[in-house]
Backbone as JSON, one array per atom type, in Angstrom:
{
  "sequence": "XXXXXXXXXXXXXXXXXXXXXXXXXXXXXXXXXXXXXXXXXXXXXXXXXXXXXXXXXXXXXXXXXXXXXXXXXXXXXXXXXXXXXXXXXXXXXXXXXXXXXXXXXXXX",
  "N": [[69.31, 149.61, 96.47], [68.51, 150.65, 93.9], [71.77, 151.49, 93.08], [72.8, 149.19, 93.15], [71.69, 147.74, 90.92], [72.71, 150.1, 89.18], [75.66, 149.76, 89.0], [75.78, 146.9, 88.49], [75.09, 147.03, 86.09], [76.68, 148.93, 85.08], [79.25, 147.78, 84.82], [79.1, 145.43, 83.33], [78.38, 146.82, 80.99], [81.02, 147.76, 80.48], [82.08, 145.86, 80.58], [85.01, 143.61, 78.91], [86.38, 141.22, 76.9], [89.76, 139.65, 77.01], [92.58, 139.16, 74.78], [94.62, 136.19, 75.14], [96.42, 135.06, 73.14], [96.58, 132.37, 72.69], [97.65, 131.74, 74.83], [96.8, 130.93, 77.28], [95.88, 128.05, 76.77], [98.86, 126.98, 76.09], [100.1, 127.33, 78.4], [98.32, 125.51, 80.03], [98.98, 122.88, 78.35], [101.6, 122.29, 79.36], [101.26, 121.85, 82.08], [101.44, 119.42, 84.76], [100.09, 116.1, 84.73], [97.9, 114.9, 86.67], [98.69, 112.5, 89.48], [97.86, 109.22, 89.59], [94.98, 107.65, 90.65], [95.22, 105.41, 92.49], [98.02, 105.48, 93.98], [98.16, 106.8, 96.48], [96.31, 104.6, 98.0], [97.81, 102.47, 97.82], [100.22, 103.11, 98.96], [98.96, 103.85, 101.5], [98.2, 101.28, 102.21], [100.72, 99.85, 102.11], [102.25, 101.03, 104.39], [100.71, 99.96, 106.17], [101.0, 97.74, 106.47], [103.59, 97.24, 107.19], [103.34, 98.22, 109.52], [101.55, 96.24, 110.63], [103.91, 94.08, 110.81], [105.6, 95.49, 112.34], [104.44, 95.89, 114.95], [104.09, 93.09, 115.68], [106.2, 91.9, 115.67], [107.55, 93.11, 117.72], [105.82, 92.58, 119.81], [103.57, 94.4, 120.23], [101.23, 93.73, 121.61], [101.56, 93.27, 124.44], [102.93, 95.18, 125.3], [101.39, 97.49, 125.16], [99.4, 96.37, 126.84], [100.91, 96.55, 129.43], [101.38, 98.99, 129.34], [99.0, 100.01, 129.73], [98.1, 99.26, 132.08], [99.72, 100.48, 133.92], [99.44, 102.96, 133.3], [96.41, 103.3, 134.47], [96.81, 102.18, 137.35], [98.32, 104.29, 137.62], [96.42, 106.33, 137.52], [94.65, 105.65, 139.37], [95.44, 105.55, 141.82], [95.33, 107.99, 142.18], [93.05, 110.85, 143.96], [90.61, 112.26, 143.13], [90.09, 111.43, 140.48], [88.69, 109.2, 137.91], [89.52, 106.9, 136.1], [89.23, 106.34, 132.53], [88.42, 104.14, 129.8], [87.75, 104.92, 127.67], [89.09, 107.59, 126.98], [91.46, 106.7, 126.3], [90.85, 105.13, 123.63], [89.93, 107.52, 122.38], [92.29, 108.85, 122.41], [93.84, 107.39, 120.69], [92.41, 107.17, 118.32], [92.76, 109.71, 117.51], [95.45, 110.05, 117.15], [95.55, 108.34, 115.06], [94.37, 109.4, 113.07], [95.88, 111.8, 113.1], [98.32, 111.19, 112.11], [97.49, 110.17, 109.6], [97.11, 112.64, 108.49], [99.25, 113.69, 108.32], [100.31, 111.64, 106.89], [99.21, 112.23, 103.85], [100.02, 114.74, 103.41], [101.97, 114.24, 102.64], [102.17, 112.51, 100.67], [100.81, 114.34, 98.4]],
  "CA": [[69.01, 148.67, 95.42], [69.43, 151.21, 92.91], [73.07, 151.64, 92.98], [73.27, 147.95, 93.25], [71.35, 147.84, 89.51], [73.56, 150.93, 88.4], [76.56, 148.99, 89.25], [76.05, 145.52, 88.11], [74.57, 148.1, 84.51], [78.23, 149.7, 84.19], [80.03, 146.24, 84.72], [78.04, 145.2, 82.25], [78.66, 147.36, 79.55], [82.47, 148.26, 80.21], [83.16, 144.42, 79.96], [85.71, 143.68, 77.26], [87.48, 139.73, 76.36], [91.18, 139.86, 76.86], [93.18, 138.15, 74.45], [95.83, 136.42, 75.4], [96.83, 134.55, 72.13], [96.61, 131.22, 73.47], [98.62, 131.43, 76.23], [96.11, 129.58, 78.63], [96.45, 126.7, 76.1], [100.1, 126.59, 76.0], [100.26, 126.75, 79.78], [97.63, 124.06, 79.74], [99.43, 121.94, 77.73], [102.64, 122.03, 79.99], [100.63, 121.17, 83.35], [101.9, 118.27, 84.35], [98.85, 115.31, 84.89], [97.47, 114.46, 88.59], [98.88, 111.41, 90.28], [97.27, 108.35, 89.7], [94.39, 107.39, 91.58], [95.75, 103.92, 93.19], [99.04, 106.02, 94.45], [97.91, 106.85, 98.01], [95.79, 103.83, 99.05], [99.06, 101.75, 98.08], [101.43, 103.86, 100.23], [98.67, 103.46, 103.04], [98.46, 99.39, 102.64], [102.09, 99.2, 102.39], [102.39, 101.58, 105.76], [99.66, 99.65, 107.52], [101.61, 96.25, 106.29], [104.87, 97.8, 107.55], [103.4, 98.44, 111.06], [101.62, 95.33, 111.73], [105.21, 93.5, 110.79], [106.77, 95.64, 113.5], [103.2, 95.51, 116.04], [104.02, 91.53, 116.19], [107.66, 91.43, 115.96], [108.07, 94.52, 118.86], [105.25, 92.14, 120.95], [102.66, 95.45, 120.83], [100.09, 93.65, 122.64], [102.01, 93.16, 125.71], [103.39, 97.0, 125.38], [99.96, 98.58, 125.06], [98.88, 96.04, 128.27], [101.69, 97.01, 130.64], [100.96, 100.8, 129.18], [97.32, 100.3, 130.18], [98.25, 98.87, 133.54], [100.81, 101.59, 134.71], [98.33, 104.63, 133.57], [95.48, 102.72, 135.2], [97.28, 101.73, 138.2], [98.68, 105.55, 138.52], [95.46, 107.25, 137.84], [93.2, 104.98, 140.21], [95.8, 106.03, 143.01], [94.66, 109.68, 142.36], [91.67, 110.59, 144.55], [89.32, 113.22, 142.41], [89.76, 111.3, 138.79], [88.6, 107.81, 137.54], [90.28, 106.51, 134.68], [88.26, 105.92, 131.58], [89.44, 103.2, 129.28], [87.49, 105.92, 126.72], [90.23, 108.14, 126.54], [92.48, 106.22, 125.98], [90.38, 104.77, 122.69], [89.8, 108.68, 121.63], [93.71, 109.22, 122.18], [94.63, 106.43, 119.88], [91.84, 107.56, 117.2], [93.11, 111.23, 117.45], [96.73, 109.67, 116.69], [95.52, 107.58, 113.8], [94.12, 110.96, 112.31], [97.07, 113.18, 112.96], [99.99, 110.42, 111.25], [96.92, 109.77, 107.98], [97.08, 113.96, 107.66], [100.7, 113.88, 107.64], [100.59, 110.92, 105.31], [98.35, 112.88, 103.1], [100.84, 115.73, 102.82], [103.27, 113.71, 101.97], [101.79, 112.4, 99.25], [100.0, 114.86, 97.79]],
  "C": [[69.31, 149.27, 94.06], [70.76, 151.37, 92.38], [73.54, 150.67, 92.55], [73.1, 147.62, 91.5], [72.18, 148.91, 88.73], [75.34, 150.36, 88.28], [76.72, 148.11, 88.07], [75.8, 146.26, 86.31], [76.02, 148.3, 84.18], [79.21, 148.55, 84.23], [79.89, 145.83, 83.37], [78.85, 145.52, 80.92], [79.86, 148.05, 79.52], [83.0, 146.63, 79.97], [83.92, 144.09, 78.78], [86.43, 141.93, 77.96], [88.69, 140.54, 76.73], [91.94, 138.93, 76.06], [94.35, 137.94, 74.8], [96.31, 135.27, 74.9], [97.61, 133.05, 72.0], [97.81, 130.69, 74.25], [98.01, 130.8, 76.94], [96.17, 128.2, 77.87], [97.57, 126.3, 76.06], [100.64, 126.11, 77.28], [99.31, 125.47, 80.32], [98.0, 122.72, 79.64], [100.59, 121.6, 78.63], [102.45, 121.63, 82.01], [101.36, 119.96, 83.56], [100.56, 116.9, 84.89], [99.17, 114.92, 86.34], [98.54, 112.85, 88.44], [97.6, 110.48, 90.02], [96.24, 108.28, 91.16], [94.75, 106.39, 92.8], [97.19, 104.57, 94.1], [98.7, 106.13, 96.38], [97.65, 105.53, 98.44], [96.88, 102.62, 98.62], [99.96, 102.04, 99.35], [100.32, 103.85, 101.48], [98.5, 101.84, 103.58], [99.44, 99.01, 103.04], [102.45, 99.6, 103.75], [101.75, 100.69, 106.58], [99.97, 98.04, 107.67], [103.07, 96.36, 107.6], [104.37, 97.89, 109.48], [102.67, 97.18, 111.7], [102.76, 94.06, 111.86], [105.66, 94.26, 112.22], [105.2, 95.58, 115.01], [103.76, 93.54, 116.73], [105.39, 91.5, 116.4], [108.55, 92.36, 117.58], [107.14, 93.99, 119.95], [104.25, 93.34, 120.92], [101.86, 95.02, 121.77], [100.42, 93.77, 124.47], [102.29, 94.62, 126.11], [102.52, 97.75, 125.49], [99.15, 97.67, 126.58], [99.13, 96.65, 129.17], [101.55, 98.51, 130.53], [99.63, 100.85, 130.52], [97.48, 100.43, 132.07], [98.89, 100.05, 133.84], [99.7, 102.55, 135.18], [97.1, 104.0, 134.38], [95.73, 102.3, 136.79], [97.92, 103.54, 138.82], [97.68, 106.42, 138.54], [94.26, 106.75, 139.07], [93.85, 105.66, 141.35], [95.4, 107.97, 142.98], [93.26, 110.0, 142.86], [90.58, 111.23, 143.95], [89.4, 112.78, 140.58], [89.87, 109.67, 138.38], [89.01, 107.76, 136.55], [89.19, 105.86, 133.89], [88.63, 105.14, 130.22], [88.44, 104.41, 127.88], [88.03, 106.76, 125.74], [91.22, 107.92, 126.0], [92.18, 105.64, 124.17], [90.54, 106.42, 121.9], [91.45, 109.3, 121.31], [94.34, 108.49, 121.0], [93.71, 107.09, 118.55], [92.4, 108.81, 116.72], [94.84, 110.89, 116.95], [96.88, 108.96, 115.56], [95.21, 109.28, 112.72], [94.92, 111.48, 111.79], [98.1, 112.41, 111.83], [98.93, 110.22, 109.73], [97.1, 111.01, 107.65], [98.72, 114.05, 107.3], [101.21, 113.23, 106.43], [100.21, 111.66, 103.67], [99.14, 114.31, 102.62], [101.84, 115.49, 102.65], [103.37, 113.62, 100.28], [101.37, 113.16, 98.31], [100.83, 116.19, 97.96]]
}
């Protein structure tokens, strides 16, 4: 504990300012300003416009049925594993995730 107080003591009293003759102001000044706030949740409306245009025009519902059916139809024939329409919900959430982080380093 001592050392710790002799320490933080010589910190202390060797501290010195540095000037550096407003250089952090000049670099300051040449920052360039954040991105609008409204910037992202545009580019995710327009994306989420953009996919249910191609969801209806590509038929998804029928494509994500006959999906369901296949994997459901090839995992029931397997004898040690029931199919859990679960997974299939946590697979799709875990895929919404992964494509919003990529969005997110797009943008940003």
């Amino acid at each position: 504990m001592d050392d710790d107080k002799l320490i933080r003591q010589f910190m202390l009293s060797a501290r010195e300012e540095v000037s550096d003759s407003g250089f952090s102001a000049r670099v300051m000044r040449h920052i360039p300003n954040e991105r609008p706030f409204w910037v992202f949740p545009v580019i995710v409306l327009f994306s989420l416009a953009i996919l249910a245009v191609l969801f209806v025009w590509l038929d998804g519902w029928s494509v994500i049925c006959n999906t369901y059916v296949r994997i459901y139809t090839a995992v029931a024939y397997a004898k040690h594993f029931t199919f859990n329409p679960l997974y299939l919900l946590v697979f799709l959430a875990l895929g919404c995730w992964f494509i919003t982080e990529k969005v997110k380093k797009l943008v940003y």
